[in-house]
N, C-alpha and C positions, 0 to 999 in steps of 0.2 A: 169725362169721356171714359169708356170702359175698356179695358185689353179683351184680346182674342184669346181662349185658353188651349193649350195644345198640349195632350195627352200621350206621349210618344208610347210604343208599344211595349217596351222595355217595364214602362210604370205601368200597366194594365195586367201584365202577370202576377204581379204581387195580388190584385183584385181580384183574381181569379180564383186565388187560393182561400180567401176571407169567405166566414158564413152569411148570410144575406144582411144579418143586423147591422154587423161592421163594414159589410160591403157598401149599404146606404149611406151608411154617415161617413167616409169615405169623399162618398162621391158627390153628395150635397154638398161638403165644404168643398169640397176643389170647384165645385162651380159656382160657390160665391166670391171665391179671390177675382177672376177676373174686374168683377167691382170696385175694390179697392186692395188689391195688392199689399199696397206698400201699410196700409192699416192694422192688418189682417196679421201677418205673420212676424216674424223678429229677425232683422238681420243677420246674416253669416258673416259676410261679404260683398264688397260691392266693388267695381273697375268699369270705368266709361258708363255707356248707357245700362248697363247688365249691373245688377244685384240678386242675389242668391240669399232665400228668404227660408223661414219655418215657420209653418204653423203646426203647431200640439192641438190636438183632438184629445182631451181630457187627459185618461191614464191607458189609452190606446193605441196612441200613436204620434207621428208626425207627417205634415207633407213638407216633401221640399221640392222649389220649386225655383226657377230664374225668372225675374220680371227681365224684359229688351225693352226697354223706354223708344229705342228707335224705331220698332217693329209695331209695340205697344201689343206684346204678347208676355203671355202667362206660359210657360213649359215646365210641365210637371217633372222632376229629374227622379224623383221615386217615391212610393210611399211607406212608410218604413210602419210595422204593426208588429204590437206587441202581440201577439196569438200563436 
């Protein structure tokens, strides 16, 4: 079963700032985590249903992101770019 991804607006200004290339690859990965979340990125943190994940996009970046097991959503909390 797959999560729902949700992008709060907060993590879409960072994307605003990036050039088209790193704007892409960006945003292709954030929308394969819904798939497999917990695969996908490296633990931070975890408490009850919520864990708070990263994933590294080579030497560019990271996403971080909270899986809610209860919700079975994906929430992007920022994306953080080297640029």
């Amino acid at each position: 079963m797959t999560y729902r991804l949700v992008l709060p607006e907060e993590a879409t200004k960072v994307l605003a700032m990036m050039d088209e290339a790193t704007h892409d690859l960006f945003i292709l990965a954030a929308l394969d985590l819904p798939n497999d979340p917990h695969g996908l990125g490296n633990l931070l943190n975890a408490e009850g249903p919520f864990s708070r994940r990263a994933l590294a996009l080579a030497d560019i970046g990271f996403i971080v992101y909270v899986v809610d097991e209860s919700r079975r959503t994906v929430t992007v909390s920022t994306f953080i770019w080297v640029g």
